[in-house]
C-alpha angles and dihedrals in degrees: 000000000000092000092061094042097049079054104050087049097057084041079061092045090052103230117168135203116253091174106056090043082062091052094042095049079059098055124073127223144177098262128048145174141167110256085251092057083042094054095040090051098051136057109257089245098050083036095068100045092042099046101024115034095252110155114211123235116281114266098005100103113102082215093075096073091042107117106149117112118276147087126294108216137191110275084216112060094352099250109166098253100177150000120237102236089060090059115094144167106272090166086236103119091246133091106264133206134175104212135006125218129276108294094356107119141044126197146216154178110249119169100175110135095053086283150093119263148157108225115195133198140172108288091212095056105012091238119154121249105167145277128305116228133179112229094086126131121267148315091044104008090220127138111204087192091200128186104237088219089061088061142050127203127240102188121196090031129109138204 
């Protein structure tokens, strides 16, 4: 429990993660876009987490609270993230989910903070979503720890 909350002080804090925006400049996607088109296309606050590593502040997404049947997609380029039976409470403050879809998700290291992570962002645009943990309920006992800005909800819709 003191590692979530060390980490939902520092979200509150705003840090951003310098090392994994180099690594992701290096990488290629689908979907790109100069960081003015970027910028243009997205709403400055989802902007910032998509394109920058920002982290929004803990139990303010309206996504939290969302439980009817659907996808949650990438709020960048619209990828079907995850499916809505795999989301659950973690107490955390951010949406959960214990497992994405197929082909959904990329990961990487990132140790920005003073601290190991795995960082993870939509394989089709290369937008941030959060940070994977792995103290998350079965049958995979994974967390995807996801910034509900970085996602939009499709409800009705299945994988």
């Amino acid at each position: 429990m003191l590692r979530r909350t060390f980490i939902q002080a520092l979200a509150i804090a705003g840090g951003s993660a310098q090392t994994a925006c180099a690594a992701k400049a290096q990488e290629s996607f689908e979907v790109q876009h100069s960081d003015e088109e970027w910028r243009r296309l997205l709403p400055g606050p989802a902007y910032r987490v998509l394109r920058h590593e920002d982290t929004e502040r803990p139990f303010t997404s309206a996504l939290l609270d969302e439980h009817r049947h659907g996808i949650f997609q990438c709020a960048g380029c619209r990828l079907p993230l995850f499916a809505s039976d795999a989301k659950f409470d973690s107490h955390t403050g951010w949406p959960s989910f214990w497992q994405p879809l197929k082909d959904a998700i990329r990961n990487r290291d990132d140790n920005s903070l003073g601290m190991q992570r795995t960082e993870v962002h939509c394989r089709r645009c290369g937008g941030h979503q959060g940070h994977l943990f792995d103290d998350g309920p079965p049958p995979t006992g994974l967390r995807y720890c996801i910034n509900g800005l970085a996602l939009t909800f499709v409800a009705g819709v299945t994988p």
